[in-house]
N, C-alpha and C positions, 0 to 999 in steps of 0.2 A: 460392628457394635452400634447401638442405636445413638446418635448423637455427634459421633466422632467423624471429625472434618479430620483428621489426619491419626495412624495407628502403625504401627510397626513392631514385629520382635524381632526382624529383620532374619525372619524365616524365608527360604525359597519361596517368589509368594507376594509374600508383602514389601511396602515399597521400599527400595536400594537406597545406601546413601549417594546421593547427586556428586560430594566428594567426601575423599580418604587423605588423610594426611594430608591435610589441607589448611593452614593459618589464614584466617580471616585479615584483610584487610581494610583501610579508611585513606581515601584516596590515594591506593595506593602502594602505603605505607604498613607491609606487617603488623597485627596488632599484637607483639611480642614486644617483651621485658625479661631479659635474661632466662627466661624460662625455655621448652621444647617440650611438642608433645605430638603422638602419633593416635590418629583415630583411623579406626577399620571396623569390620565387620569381625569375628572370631566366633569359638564355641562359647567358653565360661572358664570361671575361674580354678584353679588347681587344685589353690587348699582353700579348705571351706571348714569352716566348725559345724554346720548343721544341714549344707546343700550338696545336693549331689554332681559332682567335679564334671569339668570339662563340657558344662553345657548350661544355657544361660534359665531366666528362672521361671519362664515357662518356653517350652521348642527346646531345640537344641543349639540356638545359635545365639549372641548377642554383640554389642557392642563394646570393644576392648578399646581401654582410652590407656595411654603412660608417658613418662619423661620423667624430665631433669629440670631441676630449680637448682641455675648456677648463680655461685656468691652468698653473703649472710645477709643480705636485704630483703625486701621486699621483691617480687615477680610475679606476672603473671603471661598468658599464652591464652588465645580463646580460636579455635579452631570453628572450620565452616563444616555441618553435617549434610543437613539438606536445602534445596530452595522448595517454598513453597507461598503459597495464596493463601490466607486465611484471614477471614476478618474477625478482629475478638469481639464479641456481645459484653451485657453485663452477667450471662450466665457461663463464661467460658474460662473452663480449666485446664492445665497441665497436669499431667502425671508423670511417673515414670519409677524405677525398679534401679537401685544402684547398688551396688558393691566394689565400696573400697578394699585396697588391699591392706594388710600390715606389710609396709616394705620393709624390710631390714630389721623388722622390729623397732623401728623407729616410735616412740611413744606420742609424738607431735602428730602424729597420723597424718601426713603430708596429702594423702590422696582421699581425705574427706574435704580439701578445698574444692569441689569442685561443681559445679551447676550446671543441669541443662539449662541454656540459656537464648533468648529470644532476640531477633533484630528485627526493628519496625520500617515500616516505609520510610517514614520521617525521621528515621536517621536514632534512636532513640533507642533502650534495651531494656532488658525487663530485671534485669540485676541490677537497674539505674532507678529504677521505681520504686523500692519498696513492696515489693511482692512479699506475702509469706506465707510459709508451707502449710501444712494441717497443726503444727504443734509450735504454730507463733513464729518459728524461727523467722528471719530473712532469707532470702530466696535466692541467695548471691555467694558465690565461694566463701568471701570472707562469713559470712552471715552461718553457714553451714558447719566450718571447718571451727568456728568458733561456738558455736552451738555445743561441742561434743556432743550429738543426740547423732550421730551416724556410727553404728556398729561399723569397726573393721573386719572383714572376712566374713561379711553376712549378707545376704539384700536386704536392703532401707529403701520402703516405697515413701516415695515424696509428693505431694499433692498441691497445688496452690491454685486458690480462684483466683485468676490472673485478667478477669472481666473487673477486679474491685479497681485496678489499677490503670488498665489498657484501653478498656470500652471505645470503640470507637478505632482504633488502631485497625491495622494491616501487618502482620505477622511476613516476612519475606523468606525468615533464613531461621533455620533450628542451629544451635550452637552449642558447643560444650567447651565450657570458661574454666580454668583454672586460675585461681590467686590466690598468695598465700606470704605471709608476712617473713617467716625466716627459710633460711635455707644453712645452706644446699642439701638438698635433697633428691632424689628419684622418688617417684608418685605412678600409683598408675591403679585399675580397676575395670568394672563392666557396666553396663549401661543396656536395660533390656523395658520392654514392653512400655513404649514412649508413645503418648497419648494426647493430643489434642482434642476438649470437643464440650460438648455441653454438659455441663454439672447435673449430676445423677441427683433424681428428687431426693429430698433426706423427709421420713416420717413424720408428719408434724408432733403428733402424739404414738409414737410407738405403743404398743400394748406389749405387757409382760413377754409373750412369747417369743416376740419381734426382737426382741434383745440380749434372748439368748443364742451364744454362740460357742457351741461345741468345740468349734477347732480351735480356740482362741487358747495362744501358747505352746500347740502343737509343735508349732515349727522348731522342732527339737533335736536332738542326738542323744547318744551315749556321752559325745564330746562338750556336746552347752546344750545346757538344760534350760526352759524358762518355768520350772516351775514339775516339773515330771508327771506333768500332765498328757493326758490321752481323749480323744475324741468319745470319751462316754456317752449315752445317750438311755433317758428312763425318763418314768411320768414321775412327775412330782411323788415326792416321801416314796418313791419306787425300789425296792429292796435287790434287783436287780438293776445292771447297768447292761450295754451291748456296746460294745466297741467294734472299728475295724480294725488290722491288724497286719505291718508289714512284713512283720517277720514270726512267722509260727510258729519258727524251732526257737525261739528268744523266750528265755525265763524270768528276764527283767527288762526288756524295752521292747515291748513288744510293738513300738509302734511311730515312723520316724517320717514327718509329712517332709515330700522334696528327696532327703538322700534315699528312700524307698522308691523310688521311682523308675521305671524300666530303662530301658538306653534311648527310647523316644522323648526323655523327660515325661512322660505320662504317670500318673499314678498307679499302682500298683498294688492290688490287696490280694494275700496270702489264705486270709480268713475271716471267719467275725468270732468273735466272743464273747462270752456273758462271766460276769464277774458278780 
């Protein structure tokens, strides 16, 4: 990708984590608080309301994080993923594709506490800064988990210009931070298509055309709908529509971005149609 000083879906391929089940340490000293938690590589999640199972949300592999938040306090646990070089600019961003789970049904959603998170040269983190995502939030477990804006059992792409805060910094270690104010709990989820790199120009004046987007809402099922919407496409006051189409033999959904998709995780169309 143009831009990107560091990229992974942690496909065969792209780069491995340095470590697994790994707690980050300060001279030392585990950076744990009554909390545990296990990172690895994996496929994807099992149940999903709108993605297709057992494989992450684009490839078929991604990053499986989970634990235990022991006692009714406060805890947190922040594991080490990769090492790396990176210098931040003022135009450098994070991304990354997350999917908490609903454990137990737990309504507190235990496993939206959680953050890719950054360690600086100088000793410093990026959950300590004031970072925040595309939709204001904070950029930091607590910041997230209290935001409620992370679906359970879905992917939530999360974004931050992490250049308004770091500029100047040295990026060393990728991390994934769990905090979270009550317990006890189990928490756990996936983590896929983790991004470093330089901030994508945005439009200055987009023109009308520029800002339509077909797919928008797609990412749907029979199971959760955001609106039962389908990728139409026509010219203006167009009397006809064409769609593509994942399932042909389907009289009412005809059309499901993600859970349609082959056993490569690739897209997969059936047909097109005109409505």
């Amino acid at each position: 990708m143009n831009g990107d000083q560091f990229f992974t879906s942690f496909e065969d391929g792209d780069p491995a984590p340095t470590w697994t089940d790994t707690i980050d340490t300060t001279d030392g000293k585990p950076r744990s608080d009554h909390a545990t938690m296990r990172t690895h590589p994996g496929g994807g999640p099992s149940q999903t309301y709108n993605a297709r199972r057992g494989v992450g949300f684009t490839g078929v592999r991604s990053l499986r994080y989970h634990g235990a938040h022991r006692g009714d306090g406060p805890a947190f646990v922040v594991n080490r993923i990769f090492w790396v070089e990176i210098e931040v600019t003022a135009e450098t961003e994070l991304s990354y594709l997350i999917f908490p789970e609903l454990t137990g049904g737990d309504l507190r959603y235990p496993s939206t506490y959680v953050t890719v998170d950054l360690a600086f040269e100088d000793g410093t983190q990026l959950s300590e800064l004031g970072a925040v995502d595309q939709l204001g939030f904070e950029l930091s477990p607590r910041g997230q988990g209290e935001s409620k804006a992370l679906y359970a059992n879905q992917w939530n792409r999360r974004i931050a210009r992490i250049g308004a805060v770091a500029a100047g910094k040295k990026i060393t270690k990728i991390l994934v931070h769990y905090a979270s104010p009550h317990g006890p709990v189990k928490f756990g989820g996936w983590i896929d298509d983790l991004r470093i790199g330089t901030r994508r120009p945005r439009p200055h004046r987009p023109t009308p055309i520029e800002c339509v987007l077909t797919t928008r809402g797609t990412h749907s099922s029979r199971d959760f709908s955001r609106g039962n919407t389908f990728p139409a496409t026509a010219v203006p006051h167009g009397f006809n529509f064409w769609t593509p189409v994942t399932d042909a033999g389907s009289t009412s959904w005809i059309y499901e971005y993600h859970r349609g998709s082959d056993e490569q995780n690739r897209p997969a169309l059936q047909a097109f149609a005109v409505s």
